[in-house]
VEXVEXZA-245040 format. One record per residue: residue number from 1; residue in one letter; z, x, y of N, C-alpha, C in turn. Coordinates in steps of 0.001 Angstrom, whole numbers, plus 500000, padded with zeros to 6 digits. Each point is the difference from the previous one (the first is absolute). Example, Ala and Ser with C-alpha at 12.3 -4.5 7.8 and 13.67 -1.06 7.14 Angstrom:
<rs>
<num->1 | residu->A | n_Z->507800 | n_X->513190 | n_Y->494310 | ca_Z->500000 | ca_X->499110 | ca_Y->501190 | c_Z->500000 | c_X->500900 | c_Y->501200>
<num->2 | residu->S | n_Z->499280 | n_X->499650 | n_Y->501050 | ca_Z->500060 | ca_X->500820 | ca_Y->501190 | c_Z->500730 | c_X->499230 | c_Y->501090>
</rs>
This chain:
<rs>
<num->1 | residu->X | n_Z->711514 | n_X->407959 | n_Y->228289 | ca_Z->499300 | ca_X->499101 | ca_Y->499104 | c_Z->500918 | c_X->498824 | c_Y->499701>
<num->2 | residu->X | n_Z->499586 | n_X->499089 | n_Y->499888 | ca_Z->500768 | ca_X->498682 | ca_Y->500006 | c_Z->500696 | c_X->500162 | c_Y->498524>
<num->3 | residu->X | n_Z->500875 | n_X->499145 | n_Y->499970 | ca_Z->500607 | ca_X->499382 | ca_Y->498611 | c_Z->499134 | c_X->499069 | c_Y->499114>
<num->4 | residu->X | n_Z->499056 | n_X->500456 | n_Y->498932 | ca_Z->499065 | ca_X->498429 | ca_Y->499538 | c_Z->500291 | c_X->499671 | c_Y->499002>
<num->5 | residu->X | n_Z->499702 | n_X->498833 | n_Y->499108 | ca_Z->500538 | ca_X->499923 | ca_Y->499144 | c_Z->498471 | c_X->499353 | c_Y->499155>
<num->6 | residu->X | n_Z->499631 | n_X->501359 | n_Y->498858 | ca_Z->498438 | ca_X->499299 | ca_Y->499246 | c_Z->500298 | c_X->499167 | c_Y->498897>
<num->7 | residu->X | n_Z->498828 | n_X->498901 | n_Y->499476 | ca_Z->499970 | ca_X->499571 | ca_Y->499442 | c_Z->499389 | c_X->500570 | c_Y->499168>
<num->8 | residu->X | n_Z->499634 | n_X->499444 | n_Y->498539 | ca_Z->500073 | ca_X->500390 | ca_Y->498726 | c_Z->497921 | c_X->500281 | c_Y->500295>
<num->9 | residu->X | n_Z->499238 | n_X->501363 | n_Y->499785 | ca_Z->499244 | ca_X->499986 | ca_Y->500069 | c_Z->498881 | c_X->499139 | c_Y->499561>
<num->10 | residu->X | n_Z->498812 | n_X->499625 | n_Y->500589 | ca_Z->499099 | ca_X->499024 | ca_Y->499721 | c_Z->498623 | c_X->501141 | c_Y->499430>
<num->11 | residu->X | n_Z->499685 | n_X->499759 | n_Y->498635 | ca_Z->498720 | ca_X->500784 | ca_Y->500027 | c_Z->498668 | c_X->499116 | c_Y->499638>
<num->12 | residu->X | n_Z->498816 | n_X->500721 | n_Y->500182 | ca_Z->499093 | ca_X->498966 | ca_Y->499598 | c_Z->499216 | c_X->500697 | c_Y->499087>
<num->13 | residu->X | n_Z->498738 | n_X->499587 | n_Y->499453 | ca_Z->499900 | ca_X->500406 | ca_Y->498813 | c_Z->499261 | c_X->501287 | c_Y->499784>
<num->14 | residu->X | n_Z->499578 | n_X->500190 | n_Y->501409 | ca_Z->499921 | ca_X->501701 | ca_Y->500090 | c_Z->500558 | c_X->500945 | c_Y->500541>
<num->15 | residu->X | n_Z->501515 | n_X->499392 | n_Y->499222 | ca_Z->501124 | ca_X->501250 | ca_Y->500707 | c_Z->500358 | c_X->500337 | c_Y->501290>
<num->16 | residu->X | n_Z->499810 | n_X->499270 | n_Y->500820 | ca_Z->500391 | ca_X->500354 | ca_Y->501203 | c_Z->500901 | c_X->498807 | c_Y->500330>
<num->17 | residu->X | n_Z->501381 | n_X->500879 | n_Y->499894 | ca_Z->501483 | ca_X->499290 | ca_Y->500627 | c_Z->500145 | c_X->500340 | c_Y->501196>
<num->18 | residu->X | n_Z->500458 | n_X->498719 | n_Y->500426 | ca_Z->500800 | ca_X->499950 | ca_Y->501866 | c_Z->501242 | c_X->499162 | c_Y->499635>
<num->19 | residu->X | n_Z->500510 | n_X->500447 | n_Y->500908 | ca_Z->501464 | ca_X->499188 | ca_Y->500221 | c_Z->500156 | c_X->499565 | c_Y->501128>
<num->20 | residu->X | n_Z->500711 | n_X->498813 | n_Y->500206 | ca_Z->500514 | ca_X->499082 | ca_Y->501549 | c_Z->501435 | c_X->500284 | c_Y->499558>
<num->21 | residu->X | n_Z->500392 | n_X->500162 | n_Y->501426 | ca_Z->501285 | ca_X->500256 | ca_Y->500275 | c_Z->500775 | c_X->499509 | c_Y->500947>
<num->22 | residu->X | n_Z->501194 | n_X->499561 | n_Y->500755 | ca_Z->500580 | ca_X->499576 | ca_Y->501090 | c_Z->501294 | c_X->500526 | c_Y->500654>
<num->23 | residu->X | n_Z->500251 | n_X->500465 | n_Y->500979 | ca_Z->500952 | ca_X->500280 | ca_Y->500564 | c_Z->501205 | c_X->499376 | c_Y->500598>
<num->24 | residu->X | n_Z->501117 | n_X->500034 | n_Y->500375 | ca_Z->501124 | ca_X->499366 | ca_Y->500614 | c_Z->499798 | c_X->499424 | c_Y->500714>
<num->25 | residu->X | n_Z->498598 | n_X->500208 | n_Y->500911 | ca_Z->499200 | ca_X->498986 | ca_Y->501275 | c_Z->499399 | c_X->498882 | c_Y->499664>
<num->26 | residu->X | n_Z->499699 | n_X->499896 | n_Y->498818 | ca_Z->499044 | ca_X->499207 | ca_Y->499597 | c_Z->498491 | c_X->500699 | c_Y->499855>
<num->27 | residu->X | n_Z->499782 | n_X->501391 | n_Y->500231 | ca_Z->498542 | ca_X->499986 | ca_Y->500220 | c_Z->499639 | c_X->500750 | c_Y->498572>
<num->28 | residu->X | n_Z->498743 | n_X->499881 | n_Y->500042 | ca_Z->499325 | ca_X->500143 | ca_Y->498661 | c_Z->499396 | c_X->500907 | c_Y->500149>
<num->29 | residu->X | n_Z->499619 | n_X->500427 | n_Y->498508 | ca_Z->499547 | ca_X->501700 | ca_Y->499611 | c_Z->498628 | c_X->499966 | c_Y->498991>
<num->30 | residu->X | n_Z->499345 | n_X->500667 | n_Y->500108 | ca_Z->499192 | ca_X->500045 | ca_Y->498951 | c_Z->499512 | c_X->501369 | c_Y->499640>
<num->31 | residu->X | n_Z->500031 | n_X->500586 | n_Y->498889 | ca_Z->499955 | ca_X->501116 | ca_Y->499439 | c_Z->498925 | c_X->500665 | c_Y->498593>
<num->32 | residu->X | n_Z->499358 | n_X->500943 | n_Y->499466 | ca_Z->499782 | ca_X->500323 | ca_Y->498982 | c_Z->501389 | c_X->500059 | c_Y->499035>
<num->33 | residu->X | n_Z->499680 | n_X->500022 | n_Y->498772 | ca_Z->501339 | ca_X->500303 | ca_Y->499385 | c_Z->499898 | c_X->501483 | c_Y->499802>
<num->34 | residu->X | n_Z->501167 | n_X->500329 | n_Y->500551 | ca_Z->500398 | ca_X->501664 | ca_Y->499681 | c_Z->500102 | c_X->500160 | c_Y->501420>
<num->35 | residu->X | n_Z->499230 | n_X->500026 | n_Y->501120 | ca_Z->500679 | ca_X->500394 | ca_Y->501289 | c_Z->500109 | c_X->499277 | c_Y->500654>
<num->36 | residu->X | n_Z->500963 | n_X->498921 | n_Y->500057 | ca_Z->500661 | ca_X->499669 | ca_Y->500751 | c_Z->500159 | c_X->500146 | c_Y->501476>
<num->37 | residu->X | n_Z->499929 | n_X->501624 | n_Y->500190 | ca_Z->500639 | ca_X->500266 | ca_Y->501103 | c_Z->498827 | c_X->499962 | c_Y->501128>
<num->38 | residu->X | n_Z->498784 | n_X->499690 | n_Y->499289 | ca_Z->498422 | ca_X->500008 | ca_Y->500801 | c_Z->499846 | c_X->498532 | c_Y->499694>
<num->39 | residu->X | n_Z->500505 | n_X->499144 | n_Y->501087 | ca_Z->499953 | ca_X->498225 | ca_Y->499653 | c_Z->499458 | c_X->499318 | c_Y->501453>
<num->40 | residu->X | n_Z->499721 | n_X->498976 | n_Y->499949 | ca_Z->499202 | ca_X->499292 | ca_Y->500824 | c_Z->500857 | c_X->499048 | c_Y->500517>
<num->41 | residu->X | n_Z->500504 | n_X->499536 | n_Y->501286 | ca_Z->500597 | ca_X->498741 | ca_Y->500177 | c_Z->499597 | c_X->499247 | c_Y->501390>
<num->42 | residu->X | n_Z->499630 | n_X->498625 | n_Y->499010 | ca_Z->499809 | ca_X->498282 | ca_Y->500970 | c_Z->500682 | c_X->499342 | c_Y->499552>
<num->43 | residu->X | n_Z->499877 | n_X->498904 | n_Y->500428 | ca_Z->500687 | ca_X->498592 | ca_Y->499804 | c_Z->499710 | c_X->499713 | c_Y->498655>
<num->44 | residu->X | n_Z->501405 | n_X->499144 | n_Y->499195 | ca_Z->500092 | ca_X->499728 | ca_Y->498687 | c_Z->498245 | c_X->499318 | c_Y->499828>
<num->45 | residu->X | n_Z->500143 | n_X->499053 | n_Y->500622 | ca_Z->498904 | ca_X->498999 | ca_Y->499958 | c_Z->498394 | c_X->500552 | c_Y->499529>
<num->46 | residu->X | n_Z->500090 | n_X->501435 | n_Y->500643 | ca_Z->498477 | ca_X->500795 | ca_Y->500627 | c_Z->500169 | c_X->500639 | c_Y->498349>
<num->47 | residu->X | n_Z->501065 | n_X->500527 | n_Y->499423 | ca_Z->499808 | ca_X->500361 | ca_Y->499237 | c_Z->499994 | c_X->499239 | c_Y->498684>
<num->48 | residu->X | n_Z->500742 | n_X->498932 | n_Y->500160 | ca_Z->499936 | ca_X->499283 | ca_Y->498963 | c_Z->498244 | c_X->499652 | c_Y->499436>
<num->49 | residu->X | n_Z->499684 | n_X->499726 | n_Y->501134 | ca_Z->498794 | ca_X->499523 | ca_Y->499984 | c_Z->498502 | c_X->501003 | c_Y->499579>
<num->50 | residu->X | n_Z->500428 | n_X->501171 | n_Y->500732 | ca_Z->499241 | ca_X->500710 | ca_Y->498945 | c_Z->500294 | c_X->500670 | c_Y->498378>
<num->51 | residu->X | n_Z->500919 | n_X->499931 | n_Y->499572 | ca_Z->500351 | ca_X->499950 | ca_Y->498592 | c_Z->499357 | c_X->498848 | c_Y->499263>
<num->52 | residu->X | n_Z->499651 | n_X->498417 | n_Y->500659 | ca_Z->500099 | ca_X->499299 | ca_Y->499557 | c_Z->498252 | c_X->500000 | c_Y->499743>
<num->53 | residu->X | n_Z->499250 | n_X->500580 | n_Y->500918 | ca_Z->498893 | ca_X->500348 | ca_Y->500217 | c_Z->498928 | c_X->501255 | c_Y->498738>
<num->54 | residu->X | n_Z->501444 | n_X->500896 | n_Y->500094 | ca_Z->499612 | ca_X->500685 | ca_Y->498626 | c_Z->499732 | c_X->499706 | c_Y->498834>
<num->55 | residu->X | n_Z->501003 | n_X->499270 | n_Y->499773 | ca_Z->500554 | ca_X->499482 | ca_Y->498537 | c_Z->498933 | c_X->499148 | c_Y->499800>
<num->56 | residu->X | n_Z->498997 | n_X->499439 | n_Y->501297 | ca_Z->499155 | ca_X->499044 | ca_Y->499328 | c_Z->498752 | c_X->500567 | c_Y->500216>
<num->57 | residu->X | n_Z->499811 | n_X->501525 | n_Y->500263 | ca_Z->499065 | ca_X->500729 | ca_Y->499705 | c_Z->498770 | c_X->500017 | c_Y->501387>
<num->58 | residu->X | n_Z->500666 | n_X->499540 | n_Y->501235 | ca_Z->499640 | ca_X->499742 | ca_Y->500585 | c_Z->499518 | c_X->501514 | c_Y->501123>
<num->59 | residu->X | n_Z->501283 | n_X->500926 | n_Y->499605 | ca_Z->500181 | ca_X->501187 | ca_Y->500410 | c_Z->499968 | c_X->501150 | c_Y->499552>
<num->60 | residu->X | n_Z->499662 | n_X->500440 | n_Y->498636 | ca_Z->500241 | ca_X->500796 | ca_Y->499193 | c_Z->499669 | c_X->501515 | c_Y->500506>
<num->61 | residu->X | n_Z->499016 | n_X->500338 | n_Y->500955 | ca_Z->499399 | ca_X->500239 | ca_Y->500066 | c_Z->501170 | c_X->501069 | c_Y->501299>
<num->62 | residu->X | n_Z->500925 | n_X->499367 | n_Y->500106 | ca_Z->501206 | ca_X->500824 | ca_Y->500789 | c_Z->500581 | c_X->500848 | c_Y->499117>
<num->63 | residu->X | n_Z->500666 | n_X->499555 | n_Y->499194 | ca_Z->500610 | ca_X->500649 | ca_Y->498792 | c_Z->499240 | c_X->501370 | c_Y->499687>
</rs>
């Protein structure tokens, strides 16, 4: 398992936290909060972008 390093969890307003994360490679992580160790990884960009997608309620429906 890689080395990652998470950021400070993101929740929304019905409780469901994920975390983005990044490794020594540069590559990016995306996670529930609490397991970690069951995480998803694309490009910063791919993920940035769907966070950015959530947050504007565009996606909720993942969560």
């Amino acid at each position: 398992m890689p080395e990652i390093t998470w950021e400070t969890p993101y929740c929304g307003e019905a409780a469901n936290c994920y975390r983005i994360g990044t490794d020594e490679q540069g590559n990016s992580y995306i996670a529930v909060s609490g397991t970690e160790e069951h995480f998803l990884t694309d490009s910063r960009e791919a993920l940035v972008q769907m966070i950015r997608d959530i947050k504007a309620g565009k996606a909720d429906h993942l969560l």
